[in-house]
Backbone as CSV, one residue per row, in Angstrom:
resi,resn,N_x,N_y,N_z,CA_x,CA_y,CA_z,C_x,C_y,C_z
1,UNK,7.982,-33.763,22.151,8.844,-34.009,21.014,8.145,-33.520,19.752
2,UNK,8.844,-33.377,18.819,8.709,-32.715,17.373,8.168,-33.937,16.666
3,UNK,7.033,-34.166,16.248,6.975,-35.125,15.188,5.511,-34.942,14.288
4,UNK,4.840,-35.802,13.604,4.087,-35.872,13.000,2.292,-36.404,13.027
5,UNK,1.546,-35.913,12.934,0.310,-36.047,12.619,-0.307,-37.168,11.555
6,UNK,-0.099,-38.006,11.051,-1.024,-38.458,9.666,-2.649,-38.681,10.168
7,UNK,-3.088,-37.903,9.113,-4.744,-38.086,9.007,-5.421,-38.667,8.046
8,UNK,-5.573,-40.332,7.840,-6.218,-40.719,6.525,-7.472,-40.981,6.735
9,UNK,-7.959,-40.008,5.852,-9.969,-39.880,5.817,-9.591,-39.629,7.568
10,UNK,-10.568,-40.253,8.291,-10.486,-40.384,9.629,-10.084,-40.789,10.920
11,UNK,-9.288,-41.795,10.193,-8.065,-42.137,10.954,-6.645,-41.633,11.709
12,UNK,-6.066,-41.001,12.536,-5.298,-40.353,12.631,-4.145,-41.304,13.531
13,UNK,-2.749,-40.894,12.867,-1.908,-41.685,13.507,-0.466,-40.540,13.589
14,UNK,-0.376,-40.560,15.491,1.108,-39.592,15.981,2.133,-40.100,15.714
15,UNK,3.115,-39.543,15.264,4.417,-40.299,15.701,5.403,-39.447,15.431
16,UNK,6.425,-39.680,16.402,8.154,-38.792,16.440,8.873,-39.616,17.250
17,UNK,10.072,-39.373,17.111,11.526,-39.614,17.732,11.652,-37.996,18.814
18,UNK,12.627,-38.680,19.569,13.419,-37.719,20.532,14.333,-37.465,19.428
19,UNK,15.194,-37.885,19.493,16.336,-37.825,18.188,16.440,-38.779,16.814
20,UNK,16.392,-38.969,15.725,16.601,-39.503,15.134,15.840,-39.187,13.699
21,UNK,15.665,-40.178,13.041,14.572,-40.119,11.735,12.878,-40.396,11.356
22,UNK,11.658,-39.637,11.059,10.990,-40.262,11.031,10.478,-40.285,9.189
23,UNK,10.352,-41.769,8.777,9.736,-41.566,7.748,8.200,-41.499,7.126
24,UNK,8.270,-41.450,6.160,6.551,-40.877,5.522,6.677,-42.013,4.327
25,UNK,6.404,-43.133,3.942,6.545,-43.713,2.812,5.452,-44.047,2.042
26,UNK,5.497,-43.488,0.360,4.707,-44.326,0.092,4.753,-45.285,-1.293
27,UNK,4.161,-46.090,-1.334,4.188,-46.999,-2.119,3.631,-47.749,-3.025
28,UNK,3.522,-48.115,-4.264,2.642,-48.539,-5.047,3.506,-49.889,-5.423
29,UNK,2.618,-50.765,-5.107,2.801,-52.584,-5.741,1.711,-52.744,-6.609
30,UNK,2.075,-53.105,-8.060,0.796,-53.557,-8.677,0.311,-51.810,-8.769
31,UNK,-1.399,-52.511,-8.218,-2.678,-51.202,-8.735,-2.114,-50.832,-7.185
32,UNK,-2.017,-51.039,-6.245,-2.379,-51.447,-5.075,-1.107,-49.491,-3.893
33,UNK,-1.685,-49.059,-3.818,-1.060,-47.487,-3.084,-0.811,-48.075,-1.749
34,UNK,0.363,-48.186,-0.948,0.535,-48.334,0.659,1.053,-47.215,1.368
35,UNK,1.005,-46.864,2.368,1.516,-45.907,3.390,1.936,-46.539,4.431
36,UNK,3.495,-46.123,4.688,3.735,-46.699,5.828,4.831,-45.848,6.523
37,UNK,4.609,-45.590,7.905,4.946,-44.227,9.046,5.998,-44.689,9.633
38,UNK,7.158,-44.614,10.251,8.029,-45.290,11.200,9.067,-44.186,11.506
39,UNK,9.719,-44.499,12.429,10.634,-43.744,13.241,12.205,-44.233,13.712
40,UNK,12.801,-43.963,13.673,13.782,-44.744,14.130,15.022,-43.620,15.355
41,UNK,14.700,-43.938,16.394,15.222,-43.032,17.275,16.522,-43.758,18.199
42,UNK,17.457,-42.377,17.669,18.473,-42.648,18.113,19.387,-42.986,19.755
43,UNK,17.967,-41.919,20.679,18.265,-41.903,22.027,17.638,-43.556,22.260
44,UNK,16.392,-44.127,22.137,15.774,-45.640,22.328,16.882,-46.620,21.527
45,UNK,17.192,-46.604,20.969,17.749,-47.974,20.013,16.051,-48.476,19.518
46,UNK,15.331,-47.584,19.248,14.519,-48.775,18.633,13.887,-48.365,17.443
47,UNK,13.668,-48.728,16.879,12.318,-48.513,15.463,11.013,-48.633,15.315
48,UNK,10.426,-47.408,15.238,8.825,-47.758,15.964,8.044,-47.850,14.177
49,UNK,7.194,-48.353,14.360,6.428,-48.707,13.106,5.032,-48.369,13.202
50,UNK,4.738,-47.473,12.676,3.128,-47.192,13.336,2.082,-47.362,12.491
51,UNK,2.564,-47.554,10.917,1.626,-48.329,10.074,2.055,-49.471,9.060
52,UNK,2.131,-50.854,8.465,2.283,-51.481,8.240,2.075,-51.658,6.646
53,UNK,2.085,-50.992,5.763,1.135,-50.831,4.572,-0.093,-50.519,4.806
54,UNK,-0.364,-49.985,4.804,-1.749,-49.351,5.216,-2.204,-48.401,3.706
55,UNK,-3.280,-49.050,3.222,-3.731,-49.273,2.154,-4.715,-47.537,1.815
56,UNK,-3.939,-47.082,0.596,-4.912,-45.964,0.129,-5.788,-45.894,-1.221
57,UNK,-6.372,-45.010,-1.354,-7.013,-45.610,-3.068,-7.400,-44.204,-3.335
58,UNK,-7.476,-43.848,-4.038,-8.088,-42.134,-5.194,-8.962,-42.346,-4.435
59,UNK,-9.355,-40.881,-4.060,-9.873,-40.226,-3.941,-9.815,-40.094,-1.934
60,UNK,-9.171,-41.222,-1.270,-8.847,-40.877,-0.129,-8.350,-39.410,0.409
61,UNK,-8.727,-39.040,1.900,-7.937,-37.785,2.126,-7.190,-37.973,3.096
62,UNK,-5.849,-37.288,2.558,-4.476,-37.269,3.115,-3.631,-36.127,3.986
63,UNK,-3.701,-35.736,5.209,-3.334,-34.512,5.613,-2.197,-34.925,6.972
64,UNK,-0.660,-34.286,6.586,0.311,-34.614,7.198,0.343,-33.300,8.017
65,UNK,0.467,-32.707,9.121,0.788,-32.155,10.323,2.379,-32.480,10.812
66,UNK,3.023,-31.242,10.601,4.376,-30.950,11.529,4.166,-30.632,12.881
67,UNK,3.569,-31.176,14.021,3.834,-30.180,14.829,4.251,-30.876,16.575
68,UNK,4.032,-30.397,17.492,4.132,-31.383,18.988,3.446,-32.433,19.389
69,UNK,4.283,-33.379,19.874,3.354,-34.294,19.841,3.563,-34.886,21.540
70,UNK,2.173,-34.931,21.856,2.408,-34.725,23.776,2.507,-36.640,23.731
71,UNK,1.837,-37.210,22.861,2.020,-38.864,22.820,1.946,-40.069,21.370
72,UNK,2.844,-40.001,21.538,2.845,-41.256,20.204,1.463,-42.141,20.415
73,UNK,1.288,-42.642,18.554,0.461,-44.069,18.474,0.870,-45.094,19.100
74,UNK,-0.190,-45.907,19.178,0.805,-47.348,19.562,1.175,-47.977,18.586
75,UNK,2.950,-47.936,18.678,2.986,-48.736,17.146,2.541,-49.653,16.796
76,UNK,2.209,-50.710,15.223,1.864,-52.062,14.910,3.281,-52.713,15.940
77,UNK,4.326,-52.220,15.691,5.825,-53.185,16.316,7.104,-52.327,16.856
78,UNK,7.880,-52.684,17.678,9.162,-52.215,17.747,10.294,-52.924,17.740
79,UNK,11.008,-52.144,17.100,12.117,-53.352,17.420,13.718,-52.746,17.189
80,UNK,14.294,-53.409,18.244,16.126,-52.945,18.249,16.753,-52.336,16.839
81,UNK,17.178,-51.257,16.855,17.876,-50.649,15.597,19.320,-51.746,15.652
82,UNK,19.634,-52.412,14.547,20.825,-53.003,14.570,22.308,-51.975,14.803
83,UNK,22.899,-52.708,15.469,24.520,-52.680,15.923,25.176,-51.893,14.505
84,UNK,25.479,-50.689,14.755,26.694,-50.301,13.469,28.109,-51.409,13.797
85,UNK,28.285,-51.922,12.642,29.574,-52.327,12.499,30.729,-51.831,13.355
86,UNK,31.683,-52.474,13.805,32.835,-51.648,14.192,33.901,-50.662,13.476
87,UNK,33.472,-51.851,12.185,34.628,-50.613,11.390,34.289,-49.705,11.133
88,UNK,32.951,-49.915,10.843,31.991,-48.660,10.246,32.010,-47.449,11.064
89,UNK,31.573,-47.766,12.562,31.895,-46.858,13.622,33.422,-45.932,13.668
90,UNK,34.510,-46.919,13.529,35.655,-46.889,13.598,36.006,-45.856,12.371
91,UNK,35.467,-45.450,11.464,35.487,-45.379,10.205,35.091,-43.551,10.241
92,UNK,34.004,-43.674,10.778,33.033,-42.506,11.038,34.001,-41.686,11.964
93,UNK,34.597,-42.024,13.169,35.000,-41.444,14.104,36.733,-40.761,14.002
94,UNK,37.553,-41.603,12.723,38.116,-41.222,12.124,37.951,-39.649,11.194
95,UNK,36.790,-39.842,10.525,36.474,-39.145,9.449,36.313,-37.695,10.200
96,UNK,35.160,-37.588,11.472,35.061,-36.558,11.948,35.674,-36.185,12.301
97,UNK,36.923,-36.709,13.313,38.445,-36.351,13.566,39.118,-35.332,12.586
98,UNK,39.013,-36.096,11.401,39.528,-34.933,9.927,39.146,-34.049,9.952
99,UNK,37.592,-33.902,10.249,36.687,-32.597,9.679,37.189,-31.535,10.573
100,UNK,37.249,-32.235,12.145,37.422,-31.059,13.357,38.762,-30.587,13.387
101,UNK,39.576,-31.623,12.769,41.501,-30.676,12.919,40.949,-29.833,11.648
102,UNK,40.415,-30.016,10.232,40.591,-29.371,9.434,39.297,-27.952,9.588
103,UNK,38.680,-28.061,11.167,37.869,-26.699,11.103,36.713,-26.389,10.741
104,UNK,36.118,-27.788,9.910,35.292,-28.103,8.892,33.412,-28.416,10.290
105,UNK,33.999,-28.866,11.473,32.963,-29.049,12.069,33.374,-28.468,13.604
């Protein structure tokens, strides 16, 4: 699968989806810089989390990698992607309906 590398200072952490989203976040509370990696794949139903805030500071080194990844980290957690709504579903499946009579997809 297609996914990502993070390398902080010496630490290195894999992670990708088969299908779905993976994010790169980062974050400042206060003084205080966090990084946090997760995935959310559409073929599993699940959400993998592979760093938790995970704490950076100046002058750390930061190097992100696009490339294959033969095995994921072990995430900190996983857990069930919640249930889309029905209408919501209902809603969506409508909409694309439109797009495909109108040619659009």
């Amino acid at each position: 699968m297609k996914g990502f590398k993070l390398t902080i200072n010496d630490h290195t952490i894999s992670g990708g989806v088969e299908q779905g989203t993976v994010f790169l976040l980062v974050t400042q509370v206060r003084d205080e810089i966090q990084i946090d990696f997760l995935g959310s794949d559409d073929v599993t139903n699940q959400i993998y989390k592979w760093t938790d805030g995970y704490p950076v500071k100046p002058g750390d080194k930061l190097q992100i990698h696009f490339t294959t990844i033969e095995s994921r980290s072990k995430p900190v957690a996983i857990s069930e992607k919640p249930p889309l709504e029905d209408h919501r579903l209902e809603e969506y499946l409508q909409l694309k309906q439109r797009l495909y009579e109108k040619g659009l997809i």
